[in-house]
C-alpha positions in Angstrom: 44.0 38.6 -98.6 43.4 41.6 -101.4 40.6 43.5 -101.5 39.4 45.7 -104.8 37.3 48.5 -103.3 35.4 50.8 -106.0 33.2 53.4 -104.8 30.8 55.5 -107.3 28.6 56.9 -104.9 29.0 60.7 -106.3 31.0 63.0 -107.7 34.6 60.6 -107.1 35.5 58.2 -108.8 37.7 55.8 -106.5 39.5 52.4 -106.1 42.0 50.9 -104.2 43.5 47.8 -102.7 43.4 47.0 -99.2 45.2 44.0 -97.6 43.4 42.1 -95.4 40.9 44.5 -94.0 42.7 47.0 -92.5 46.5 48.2 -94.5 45.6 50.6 -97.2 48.3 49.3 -100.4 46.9 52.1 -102.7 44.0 54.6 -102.8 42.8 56.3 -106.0 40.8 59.1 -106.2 39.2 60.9 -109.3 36.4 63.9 -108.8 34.0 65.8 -111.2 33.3 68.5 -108.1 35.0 71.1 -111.2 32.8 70.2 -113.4 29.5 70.8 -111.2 31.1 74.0 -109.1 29.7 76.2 -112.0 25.9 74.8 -111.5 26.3 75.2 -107.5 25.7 71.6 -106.5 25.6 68.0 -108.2 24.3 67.4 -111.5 23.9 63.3 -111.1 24.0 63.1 -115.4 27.4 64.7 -115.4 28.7 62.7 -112.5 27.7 59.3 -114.2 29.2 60.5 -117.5 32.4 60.9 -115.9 32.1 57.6 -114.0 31.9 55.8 -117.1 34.7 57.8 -118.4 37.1 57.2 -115.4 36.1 54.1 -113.7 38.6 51.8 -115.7 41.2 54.0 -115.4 41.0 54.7 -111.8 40.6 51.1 -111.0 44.1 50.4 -113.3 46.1 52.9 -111.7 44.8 51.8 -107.8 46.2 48.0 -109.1 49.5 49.8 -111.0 50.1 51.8 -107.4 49.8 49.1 -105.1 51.8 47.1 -108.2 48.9 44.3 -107.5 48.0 42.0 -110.8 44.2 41.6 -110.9 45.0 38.0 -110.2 45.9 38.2 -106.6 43.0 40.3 -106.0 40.7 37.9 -103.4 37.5 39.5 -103.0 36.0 43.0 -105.1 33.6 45.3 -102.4 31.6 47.9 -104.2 29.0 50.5 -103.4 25.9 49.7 -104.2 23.8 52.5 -102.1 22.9 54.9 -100.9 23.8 57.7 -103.2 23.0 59.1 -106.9 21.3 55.8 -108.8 23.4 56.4 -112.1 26.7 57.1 -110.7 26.3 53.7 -108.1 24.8 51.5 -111.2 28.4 52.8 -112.6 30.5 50.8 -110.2 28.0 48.1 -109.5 28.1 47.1 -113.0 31.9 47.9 -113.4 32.3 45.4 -110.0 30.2 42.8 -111.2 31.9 42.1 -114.9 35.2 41.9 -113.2 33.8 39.4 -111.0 32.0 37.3 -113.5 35.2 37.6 -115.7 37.9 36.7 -113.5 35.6 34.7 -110.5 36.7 36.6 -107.9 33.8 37.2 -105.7 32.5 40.5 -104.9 30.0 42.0 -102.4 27.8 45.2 -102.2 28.9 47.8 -99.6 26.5 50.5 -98.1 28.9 53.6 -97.9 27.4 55.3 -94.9 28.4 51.8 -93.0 32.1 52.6 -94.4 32.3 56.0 -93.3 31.3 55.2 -90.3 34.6 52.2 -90.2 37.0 55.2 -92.1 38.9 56.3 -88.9 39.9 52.8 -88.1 42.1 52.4 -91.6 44.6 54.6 -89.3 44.2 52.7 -86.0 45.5 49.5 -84.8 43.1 47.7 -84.3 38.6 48.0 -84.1 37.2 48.9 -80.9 33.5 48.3 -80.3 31.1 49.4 -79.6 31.5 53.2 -80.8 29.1 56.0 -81.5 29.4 56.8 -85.1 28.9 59.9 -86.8 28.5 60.7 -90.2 28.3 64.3 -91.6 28.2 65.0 -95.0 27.0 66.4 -97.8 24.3 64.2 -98.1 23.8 62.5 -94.9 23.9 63.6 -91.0 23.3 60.6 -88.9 24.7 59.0 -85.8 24.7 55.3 -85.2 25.2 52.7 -82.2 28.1 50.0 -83.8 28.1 46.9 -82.0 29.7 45.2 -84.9 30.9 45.4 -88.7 26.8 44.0 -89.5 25.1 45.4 -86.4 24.7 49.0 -87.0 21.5 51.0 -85.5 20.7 54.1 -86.5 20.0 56.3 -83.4 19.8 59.6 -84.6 19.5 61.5 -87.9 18.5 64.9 -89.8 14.9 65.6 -90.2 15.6 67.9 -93.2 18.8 69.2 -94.6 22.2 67.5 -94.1 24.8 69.4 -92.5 27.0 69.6 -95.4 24.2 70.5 -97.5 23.7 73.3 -95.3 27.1 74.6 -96.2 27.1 74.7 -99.4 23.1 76.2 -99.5 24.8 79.1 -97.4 27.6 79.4 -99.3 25.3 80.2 -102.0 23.2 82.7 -100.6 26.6 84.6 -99.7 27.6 83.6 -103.2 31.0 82.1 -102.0 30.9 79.4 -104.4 30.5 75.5 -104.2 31.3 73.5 -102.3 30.5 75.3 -99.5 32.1 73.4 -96.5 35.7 74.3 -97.0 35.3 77.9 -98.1 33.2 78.7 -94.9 35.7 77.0 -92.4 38.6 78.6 -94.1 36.8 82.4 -93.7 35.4 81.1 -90.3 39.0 81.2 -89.1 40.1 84.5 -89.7 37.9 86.1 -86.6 36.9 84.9 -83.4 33.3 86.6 -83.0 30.2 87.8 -84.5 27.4 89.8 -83.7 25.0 87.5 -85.7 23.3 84.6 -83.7 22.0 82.0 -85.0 20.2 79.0 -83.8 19.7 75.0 -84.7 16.0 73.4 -83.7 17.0 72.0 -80.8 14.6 68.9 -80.5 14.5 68.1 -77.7 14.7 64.4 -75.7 16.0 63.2 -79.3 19.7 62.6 -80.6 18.1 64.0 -84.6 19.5 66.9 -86.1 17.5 69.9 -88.2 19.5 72.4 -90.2 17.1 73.6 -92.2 15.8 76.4 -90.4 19.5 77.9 -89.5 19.9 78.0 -93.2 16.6 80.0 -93.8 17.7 82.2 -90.8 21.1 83.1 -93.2 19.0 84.1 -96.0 16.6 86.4 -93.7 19.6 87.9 -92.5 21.6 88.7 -95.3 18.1 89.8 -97.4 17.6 91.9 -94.6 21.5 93.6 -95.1 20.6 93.7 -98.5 24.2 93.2 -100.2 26.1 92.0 -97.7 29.9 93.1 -97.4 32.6 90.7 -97.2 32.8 91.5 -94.0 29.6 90.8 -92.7 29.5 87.5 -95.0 32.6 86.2 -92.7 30.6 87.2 -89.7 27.9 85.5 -90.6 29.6 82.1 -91.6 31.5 82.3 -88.7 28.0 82.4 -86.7 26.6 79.8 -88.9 29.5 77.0 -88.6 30.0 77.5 -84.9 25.9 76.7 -84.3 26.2 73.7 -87.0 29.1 72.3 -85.2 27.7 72.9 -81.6 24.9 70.8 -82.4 26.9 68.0 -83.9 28.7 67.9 -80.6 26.6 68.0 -78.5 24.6 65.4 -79.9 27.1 63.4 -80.1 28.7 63.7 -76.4 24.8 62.9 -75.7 24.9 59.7 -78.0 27.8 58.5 -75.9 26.4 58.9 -72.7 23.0 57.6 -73.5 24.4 54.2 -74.8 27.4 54.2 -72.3 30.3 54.0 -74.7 33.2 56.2 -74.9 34.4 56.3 -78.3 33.2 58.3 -81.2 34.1 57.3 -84.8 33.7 60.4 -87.2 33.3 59.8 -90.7 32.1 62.5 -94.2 33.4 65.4 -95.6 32.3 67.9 -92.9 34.2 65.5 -91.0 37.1 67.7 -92.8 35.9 70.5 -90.9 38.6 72.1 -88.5 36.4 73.2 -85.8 34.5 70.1 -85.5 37.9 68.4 -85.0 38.5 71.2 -82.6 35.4 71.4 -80.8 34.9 67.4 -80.7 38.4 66.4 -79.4 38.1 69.2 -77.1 34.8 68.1 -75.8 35.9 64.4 -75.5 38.9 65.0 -73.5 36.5 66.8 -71.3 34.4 63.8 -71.0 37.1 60.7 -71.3 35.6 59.9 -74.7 38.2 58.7 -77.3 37.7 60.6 -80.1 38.5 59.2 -83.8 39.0 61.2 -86.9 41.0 60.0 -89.8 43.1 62.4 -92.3 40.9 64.7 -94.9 41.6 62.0 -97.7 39.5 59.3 -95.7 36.9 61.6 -94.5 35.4 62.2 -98.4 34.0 59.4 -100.2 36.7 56.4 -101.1 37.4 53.4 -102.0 39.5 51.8 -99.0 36.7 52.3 -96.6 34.5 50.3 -99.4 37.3 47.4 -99.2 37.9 47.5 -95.6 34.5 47.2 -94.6 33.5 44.2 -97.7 36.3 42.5 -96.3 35.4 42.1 -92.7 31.4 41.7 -94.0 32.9 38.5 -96.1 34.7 37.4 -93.1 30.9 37.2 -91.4 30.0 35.0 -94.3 28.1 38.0 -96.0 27.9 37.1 -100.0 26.3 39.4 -102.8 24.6 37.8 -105.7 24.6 39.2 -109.7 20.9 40.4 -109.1 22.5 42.7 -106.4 21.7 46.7 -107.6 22.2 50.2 -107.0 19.5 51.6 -104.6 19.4 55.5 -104.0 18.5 55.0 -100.0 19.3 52.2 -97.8 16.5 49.3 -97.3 
C-alpha cells in the first residue's frame, strides 16, 4: 500500500511516498529557513506564502522520484497540528482536494506523534514500548509509547523549547539563525570553558526549563560587554553541554521510571552531535537501546507524516473533510 505524506507544519515544505508504512520510495524537502534567517526566527506569513508557492510542486516531484502515478497512491496522511496555523491550513487543504478529487482517503497526522516514530523508518521493525523524545525548535517533550495511538505525555518544557533556546542564544552572541547547528559546530572546536551554566533542575519531575539558562547567557555576555569570539565559543560550548545534560538525564530517568529500555529520538536538535554523543554513550552505560535516525529524518518531513497515517489507518483511524489545522494538540 502507497502512502502520500505532506507536512506543512513550518518552514518545509515536504512530501513523499512511503510503501506500506515503513520503506521510504521518495522524500521531498523544500525550506524557507533563507528567507527568515535575516529576521532571526520564523515569520509564519512568509512561511505560508511559500507553502502555497511550493506545495504542488514538492508533492509532483515526491510522486516523479518515487516514479508513483497519483493513481496507485492508497491513502494521503497530512499534518494537521500542532505548528504555525497558516502554513498547516496549507497542507490540510492541499491534502483534502486531492482526496475529494481522486477518492483516495486521507487522514490528519499530529507531527510531534511522527517525530517521535522517525527513527523507526531506518529500523526493521517497531519495538514498543519506548521513551520518546522530541527536541526541537518548537517543542521539548518526552512521551511513554505503548502504541502508534497510545502516546502519554510524561514530561515536557515549562517555558522555552530547547531548540528555541539555541537559536535565542545564538542571537545574543549574534551568530545568526538558526542557532542549533552553528553552536554545535563552534562547540566542537574546544573541550572546556570557564563559564558555568545551569538548567532549573525541577526536581521529582521528568519537565524541562530552559529559559533561565538562556537569561544566564545574556547576563553574562552583557556583563563582558562585547564579547570576543573567543569567549562566544566558550560560552556556547557551556551552554550546549548543560542543554544536553538535561535532555539526558531526563531521559535515562524516563526509562527507568517506566521500566523500558529503548529511547526513540526525534526533532532537529535531535541533529545535535553531542546529544547523539552523550545519549548513546549514556545508554550503553545503562543497556538502553538508543534510536536516532539520519539528520534528514530528524527535521520536519513528510515520511514520518506517511509512516505514522499509515499504521493510524491500519487501527481503523479515519479523518473527515471538517478535519482542520490546530496550532496546539487537543
Amino acid at each position: 500500500m502507497l502512502t502520500l505524506g505532506i507536512e506543512t507544519s513550518c518552514d518545509e515544505t515536504a512530501a513523499a511516498v512511503i510503501k506500506n508504512g515503513k520503506t521510504v520510495i521518495s522524500s521531498c524537502v523544500s525550506s524557507s529557513v533563507h528567507l527568515h534567517s535575516k529576521f532571526g526566527g520564523i515569520i509564519p506569513e512568509i512561511a505560508s506564502r511559500f507553502h502555497l508557492e511550493y506545495i504542488s510542486p514538492v508533492v509532483n516531484k515526491a510522486l516523479k522520484k518515487a516514479n508513483v502515478p497519483l493513481a496507485k497512491i492508497k491513502l494521503i496522511a497530512v499534518t494537521n497540528t500542532p505548528g504555525l496555523v497558516g502554513s498547516l491550513l496549507v497542507g490540510v487543504s492541499f491534502a483534502k482536494a486531492l482526496s475529494f478529487a481522486t477518492e483516495i482517503p486521507f487522514i490528519g497526522v499530529n507531527h510531534i506523534n511522527a517525530h517521535l516514530f522517525s527513527p523507526f523508518l531506518q529500523q526493521k521493525k517497531f519495538q514498543f514500548p519506548f521513551i520518546g523524545l522530541v527536541v526541537s525548535g518548537g517543542h521539548t517533550s518526552l512521551a511513554y509509547v505503548s502504541d502508534f495511538n497510545k502516546i502519554k505525555i510524561i514530561g515536557r518544557t515549562r517555558d522555552d523549547a530547547a531548540g528555541e533556546a539555541f537559536d535565542k542564544v545564538a542571537k545574543i552572541l549574534d551568530l545568526g539563525y538558526p542557532g542549533g547547528p552553528v553552536i554545535d559546530k563552534l562547540s566542537q572546536t574546544i573541550n572546556t570553558s570557564p563559564f558555568r551554566f545551569n538548567c532549573a533542575r525541577l526536581e521529582n519531575t521528568l519537565d524541562f526549563s530552559f529559559s533561565g539558562i538562556k537569561t544566564a547567557v545574556l547576563y553574562q555576555s552583557q556583563k563582558l560587554k562585547n564579547p570576543s569570539k573567543k569567549h562566544k565559543t566558550q560560552i556556547v560550548y557551556a551552554f550546549q553541554k548543560e542543554v544536553i545534560d538535561s535532555l539526558v538525564s531526563k531521559s535515562i530517568n524516563a526509562c527507568e521510571k517506566f521500566k523500558t529500555n529503548i529511547i526513540s529520538v526525534g526533532g532537529g536538535v535531535a541533529c545535535n552531535s553531542l546529544l547523539r554523543e552523550k545519549l548513546q554513550e549514556t545508554g550503553k552505560k545503562k543497556h538502553i537501546k538508543v534510536l536516532f535516525s539520519d539528520p534528514h529524518f530528524c527535521l520536519d518531513n513528510a515520511a514520518m507524516i506517511a509512516m505514522l497515517g499509515y499504521q493510524l489507518y491500519k487501527k481503523g483511524v479515519r479523518s473527515k473533510y471538517t478535519l482542520t489545522a490546530a496550532a496546539t494538540s487537543r
